[in-house]
NURO-30112 format. One line per field, with one value per residue: residue in one letter; x, y, z of N, C-alpha, C, O in turn. Coordinates in pm, whole numbers, m for minus. Atoms other than C-alpha are relative to their C-alpha. Layout:
BEGIN
code: [A, ...]
nx: [X, ...]
ny: [Y, ...]
nz: [Z, ...]
cax: [X, ...]
cay: [Y, ...]
caz: [Z, ...]
cx: [X, ...]
cy: [Y, ...]
cz: [Z, ...]
ox: [X, ...]
oy: [Y, ...]
oz: [Z, ...]
***
This chain:
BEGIN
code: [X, X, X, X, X, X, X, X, X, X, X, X, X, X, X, X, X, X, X, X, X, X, X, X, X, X, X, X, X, X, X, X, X, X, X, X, X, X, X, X, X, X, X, X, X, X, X, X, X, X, X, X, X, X, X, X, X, X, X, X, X, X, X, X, X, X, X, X, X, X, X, X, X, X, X, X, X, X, X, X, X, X, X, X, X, X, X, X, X, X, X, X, X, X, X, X, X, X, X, X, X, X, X, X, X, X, X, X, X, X, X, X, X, X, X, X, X, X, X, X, X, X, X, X, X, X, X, X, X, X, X, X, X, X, X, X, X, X, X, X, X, X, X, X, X, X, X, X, X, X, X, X, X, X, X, X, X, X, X, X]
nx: [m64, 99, m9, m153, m114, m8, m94, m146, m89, 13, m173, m84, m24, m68, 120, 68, 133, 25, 115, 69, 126, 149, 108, 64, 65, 9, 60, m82, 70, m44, m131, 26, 67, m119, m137, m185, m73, m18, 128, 72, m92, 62, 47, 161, m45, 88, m20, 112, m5, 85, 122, m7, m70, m124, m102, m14, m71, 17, 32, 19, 2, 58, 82, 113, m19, 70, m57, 110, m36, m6, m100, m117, 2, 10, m162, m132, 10, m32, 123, 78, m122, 47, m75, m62, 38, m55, m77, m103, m60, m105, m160, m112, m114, m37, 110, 146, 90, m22, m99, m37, m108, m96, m124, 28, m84, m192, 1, m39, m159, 4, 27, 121, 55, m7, 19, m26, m26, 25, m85, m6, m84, m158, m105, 61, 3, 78, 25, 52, m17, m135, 82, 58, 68, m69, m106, m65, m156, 44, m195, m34, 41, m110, m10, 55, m13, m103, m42, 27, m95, m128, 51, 101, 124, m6, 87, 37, 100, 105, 163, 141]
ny: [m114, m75, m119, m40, 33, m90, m185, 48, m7, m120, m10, 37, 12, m157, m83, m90, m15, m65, 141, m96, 63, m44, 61, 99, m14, 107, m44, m155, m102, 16, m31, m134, m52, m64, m126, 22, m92, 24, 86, 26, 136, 161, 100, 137, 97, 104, 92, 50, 130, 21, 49, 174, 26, 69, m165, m60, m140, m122, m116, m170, m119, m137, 85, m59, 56, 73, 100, 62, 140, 105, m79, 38, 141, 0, m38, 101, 123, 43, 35, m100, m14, 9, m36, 133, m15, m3, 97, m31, m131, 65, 92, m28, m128, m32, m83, m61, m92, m140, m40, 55, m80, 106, 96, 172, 102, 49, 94, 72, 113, 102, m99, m17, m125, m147, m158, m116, m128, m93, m74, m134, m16, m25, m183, m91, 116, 92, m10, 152, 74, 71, 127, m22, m102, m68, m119, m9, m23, m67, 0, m30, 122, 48, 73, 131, 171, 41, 47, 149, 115, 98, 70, 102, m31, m27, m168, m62, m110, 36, m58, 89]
nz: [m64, m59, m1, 5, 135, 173, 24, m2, 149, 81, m57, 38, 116, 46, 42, m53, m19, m134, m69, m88, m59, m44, 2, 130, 54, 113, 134, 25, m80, m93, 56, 12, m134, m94, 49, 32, 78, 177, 72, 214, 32, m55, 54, 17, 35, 55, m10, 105, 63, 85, m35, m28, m123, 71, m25, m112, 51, m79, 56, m71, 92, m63, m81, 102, 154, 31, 94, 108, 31, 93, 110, m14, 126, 175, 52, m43, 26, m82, m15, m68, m87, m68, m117, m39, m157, m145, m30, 92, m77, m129, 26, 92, m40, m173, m7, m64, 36, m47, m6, 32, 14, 77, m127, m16, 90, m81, m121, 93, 115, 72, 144, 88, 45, 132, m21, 128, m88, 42, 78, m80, m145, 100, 39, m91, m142, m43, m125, 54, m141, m16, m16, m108, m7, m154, 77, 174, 19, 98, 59, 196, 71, 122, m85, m12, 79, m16, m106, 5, 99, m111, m98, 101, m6, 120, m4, 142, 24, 113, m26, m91]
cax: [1221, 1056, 1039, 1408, 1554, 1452, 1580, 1935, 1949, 1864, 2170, 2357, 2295, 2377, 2039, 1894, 1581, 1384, 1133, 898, 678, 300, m1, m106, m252, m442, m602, m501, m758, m628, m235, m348, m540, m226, m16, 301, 531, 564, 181, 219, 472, 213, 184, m157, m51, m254, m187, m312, m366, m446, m785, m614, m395, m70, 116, 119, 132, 195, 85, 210, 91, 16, m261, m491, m455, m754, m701, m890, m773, m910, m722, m415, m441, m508, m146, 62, m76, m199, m489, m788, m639, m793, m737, m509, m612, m492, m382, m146, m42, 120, 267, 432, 538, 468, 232, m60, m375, m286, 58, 122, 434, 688, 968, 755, 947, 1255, 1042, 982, 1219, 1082, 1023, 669, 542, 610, 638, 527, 577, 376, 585, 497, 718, 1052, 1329, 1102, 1072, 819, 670, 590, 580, 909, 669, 505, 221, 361, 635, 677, 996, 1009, 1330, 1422, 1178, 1488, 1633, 1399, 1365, 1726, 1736, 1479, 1649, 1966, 1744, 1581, 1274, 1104, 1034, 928, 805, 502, 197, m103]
cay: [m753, m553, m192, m176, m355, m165, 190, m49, m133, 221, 302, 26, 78, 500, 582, 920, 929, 1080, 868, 1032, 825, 844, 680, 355, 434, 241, 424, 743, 961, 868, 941, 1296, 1362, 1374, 1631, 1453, 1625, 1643, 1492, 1545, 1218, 996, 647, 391, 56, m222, m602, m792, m1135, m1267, m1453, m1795, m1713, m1753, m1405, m1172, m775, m467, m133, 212, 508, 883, 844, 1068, 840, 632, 287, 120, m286, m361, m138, m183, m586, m493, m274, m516, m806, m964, m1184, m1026, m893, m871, m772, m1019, m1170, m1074, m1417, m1373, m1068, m1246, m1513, m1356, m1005, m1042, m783, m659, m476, m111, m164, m230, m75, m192, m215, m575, m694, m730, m1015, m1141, m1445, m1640, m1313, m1392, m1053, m755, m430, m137, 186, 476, 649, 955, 933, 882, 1135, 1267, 1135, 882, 884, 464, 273, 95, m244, m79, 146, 324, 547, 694, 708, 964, 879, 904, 653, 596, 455, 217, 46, 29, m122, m387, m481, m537, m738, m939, m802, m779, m364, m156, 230, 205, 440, 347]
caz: [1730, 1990, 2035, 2170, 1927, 1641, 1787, 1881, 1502, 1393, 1632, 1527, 1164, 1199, 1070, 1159, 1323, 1609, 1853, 2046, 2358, 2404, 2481, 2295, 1988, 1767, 1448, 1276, 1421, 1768, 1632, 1518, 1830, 2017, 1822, 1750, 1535, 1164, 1118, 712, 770, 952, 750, 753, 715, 542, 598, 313, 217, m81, m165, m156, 184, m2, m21, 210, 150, 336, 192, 367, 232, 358, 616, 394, 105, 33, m105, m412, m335, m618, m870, m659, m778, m1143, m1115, m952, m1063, m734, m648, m504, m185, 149, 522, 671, 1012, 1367, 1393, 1062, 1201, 1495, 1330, 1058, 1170, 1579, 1561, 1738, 1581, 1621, 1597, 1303, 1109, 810, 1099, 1165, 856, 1038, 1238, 940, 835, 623, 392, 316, 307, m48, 109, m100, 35, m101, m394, m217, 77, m191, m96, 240, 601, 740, 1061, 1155, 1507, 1623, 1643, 1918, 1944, 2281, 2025, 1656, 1517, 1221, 969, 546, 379, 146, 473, 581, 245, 248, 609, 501, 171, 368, 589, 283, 282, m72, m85, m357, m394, m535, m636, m435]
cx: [m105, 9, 194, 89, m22, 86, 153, 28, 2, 147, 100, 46, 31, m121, m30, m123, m59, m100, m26, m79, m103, m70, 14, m98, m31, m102, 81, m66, 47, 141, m46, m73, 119, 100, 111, 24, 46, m132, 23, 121, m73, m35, m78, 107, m98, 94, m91, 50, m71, m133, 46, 104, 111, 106, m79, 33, 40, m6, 37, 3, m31, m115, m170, m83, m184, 7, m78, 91, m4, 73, 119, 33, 29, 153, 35, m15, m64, m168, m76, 67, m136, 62, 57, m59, 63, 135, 147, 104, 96, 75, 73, 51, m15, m64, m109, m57, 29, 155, 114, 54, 100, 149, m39, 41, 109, m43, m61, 61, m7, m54, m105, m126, 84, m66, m45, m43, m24, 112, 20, 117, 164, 46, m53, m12, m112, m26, m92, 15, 107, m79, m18, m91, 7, 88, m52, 115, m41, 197, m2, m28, 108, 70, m35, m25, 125, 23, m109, 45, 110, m41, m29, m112, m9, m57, 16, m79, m108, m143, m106, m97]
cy: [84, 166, 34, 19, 49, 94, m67, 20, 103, 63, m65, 23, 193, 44, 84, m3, 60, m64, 123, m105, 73, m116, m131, 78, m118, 30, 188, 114, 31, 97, 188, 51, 41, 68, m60, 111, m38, m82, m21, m132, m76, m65, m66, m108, m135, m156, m91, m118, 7, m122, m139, 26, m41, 106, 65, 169, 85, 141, 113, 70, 125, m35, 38, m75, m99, m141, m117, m134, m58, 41, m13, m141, 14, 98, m49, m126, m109, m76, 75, 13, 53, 1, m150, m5, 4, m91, m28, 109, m27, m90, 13, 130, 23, 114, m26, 111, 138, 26, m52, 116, m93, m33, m184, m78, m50, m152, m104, m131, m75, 75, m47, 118, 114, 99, 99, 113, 132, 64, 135, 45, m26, 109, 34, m105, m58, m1, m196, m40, m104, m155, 13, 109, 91, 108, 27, 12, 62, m25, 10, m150, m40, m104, m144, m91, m34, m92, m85, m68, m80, m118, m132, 2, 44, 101, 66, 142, m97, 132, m76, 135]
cz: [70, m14, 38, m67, m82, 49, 53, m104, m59, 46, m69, m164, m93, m81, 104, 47, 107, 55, 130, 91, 22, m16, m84, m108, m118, m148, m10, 36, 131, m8, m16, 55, 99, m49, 15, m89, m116, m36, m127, m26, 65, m127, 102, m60, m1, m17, m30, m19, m164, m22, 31, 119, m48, m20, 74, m53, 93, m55, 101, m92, 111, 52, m25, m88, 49, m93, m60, 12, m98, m158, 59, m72, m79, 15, 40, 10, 123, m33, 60, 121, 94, 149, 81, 158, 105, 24, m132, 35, 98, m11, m60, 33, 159, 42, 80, m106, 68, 3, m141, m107, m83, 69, 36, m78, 1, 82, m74, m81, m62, m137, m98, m30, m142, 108, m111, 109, m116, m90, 57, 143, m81, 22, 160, 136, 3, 171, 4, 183, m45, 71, 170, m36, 114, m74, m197, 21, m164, m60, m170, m7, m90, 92, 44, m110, m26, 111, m36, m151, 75, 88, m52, m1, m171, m13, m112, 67, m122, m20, 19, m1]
ox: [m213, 70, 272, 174, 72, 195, 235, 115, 75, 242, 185, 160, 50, m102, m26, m198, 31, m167, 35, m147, m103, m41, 88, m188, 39, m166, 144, m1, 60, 142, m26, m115, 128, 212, 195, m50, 111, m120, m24, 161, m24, m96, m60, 202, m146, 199, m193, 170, m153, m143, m22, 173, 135, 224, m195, 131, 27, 110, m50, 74, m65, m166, m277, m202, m229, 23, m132, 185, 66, 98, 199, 96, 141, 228, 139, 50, m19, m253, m23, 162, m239, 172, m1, m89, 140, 253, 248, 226, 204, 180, 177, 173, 49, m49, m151, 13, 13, 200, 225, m9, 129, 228, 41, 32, 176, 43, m78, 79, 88, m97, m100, m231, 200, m181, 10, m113, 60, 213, 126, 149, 262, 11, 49, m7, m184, 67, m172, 78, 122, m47, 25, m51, m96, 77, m96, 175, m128, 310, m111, 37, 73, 75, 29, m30, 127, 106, m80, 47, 123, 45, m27, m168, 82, m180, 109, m163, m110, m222, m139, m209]
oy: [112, 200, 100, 104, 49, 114, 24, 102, 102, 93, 1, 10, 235, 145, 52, 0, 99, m126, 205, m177, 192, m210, m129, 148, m196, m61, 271, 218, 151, 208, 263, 154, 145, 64, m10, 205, m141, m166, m118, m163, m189, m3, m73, m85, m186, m152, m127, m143, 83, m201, m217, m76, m161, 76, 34, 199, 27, 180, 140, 67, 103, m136, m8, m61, m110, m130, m205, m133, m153, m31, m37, m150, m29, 61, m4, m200, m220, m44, 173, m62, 99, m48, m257, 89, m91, m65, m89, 107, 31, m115, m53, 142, 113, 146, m138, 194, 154, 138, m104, 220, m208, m124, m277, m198, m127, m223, m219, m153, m153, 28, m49, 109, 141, 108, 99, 114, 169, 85, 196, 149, 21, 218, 65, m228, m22, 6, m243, 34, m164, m194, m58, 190, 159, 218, m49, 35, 14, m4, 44, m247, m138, m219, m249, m214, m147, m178, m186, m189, m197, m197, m240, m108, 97, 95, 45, 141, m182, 162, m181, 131]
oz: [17, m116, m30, m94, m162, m3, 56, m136, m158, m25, m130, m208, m207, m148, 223, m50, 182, m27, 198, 18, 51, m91, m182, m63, m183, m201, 56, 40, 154, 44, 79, 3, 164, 2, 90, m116, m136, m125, m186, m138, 74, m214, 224, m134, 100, m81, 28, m24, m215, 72, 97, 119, m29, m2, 99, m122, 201, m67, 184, m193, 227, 5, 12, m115, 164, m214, 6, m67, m134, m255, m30, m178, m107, m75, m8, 85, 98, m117, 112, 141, 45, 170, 100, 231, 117, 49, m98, 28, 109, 49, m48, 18, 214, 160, 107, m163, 189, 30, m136, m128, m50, 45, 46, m56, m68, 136, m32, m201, m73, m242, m221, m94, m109, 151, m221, 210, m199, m22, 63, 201, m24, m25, 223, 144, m90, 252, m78, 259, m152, 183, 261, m120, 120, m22, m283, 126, m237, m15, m215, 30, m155, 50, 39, m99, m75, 81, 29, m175, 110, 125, 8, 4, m234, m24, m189, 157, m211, 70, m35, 50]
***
């Protein structure tokens, strides 16, 4: 799904949200250089392999957050875990570096990525790219892991 099609299904699926265009961006320094709106909802998003190339993760958290890989592992059980490459990136969620966002789990279909989605964002909005780095779209994290369960995506709050 490209940028369109997500804000169609957000339409089609009567979710609230608001989408703002700008610039390409591709790190969170960049993102909070250009004053969007509602910064204390920008998510970081981590695309992790594990050491044997065999699951697949995606971590969003607050863009503050700092994240210990190797204590995440030891709580959720995972193999050592490690940045997934470019080329993973493109074949399993259609992604580009800089644009990368748990909307790419819709592109997904063979549901080999575990979402976990910061515990922190439970209940409160999310600010995330519509699998584009050209817009945010800011909507109720309760939402989007609802709209990728429905999807079949395997998502979980999680503290990170």
């Amino acid at each position: 799904m490209n940028k369109a099609e997500i804000i169609e299904l957000l339409e089609k699926e009567h979710l609230a949200y608001e989408a703002v265009e700008h610039p390409a961006i591709f790190t969170i320094d960049e993102m909070l250089s250009i004053h969007l709106p509602h910064p204390e909802t920008v998510a970081k998003n981590l695309f992790l392999r594990d050491d044997k190339k065999r699951k697949y993760y995606l971590l969003t958290v607050r863009e503050e957050k700092h994240i210990d890989l190797r204590q995440f592992s030891e709580d959720h059980g995972t193999r050592r875990l490690s940045f997934a490459s470019e080329d993973d990136l493109w074949r399993i969620l259609g992604l580009h570096q800089g644009s990368v966002t748990p909307l790419g789990l819709l592109n997904d279909t063979s549901h080999q990525v575990k979402f976990f989605l910061d515990a922190d964002f439970q209940g409160k909005q999310i600010g995330i790219h519509p699998n584009g780095n050209t817009a945010t779209v800011w909507m109720q994290a309760d939402d989007l892991i609802r709209l990728l369960k429905d999807q079949g995506c395997e998502t979980e709050y999680a503290v990170i």
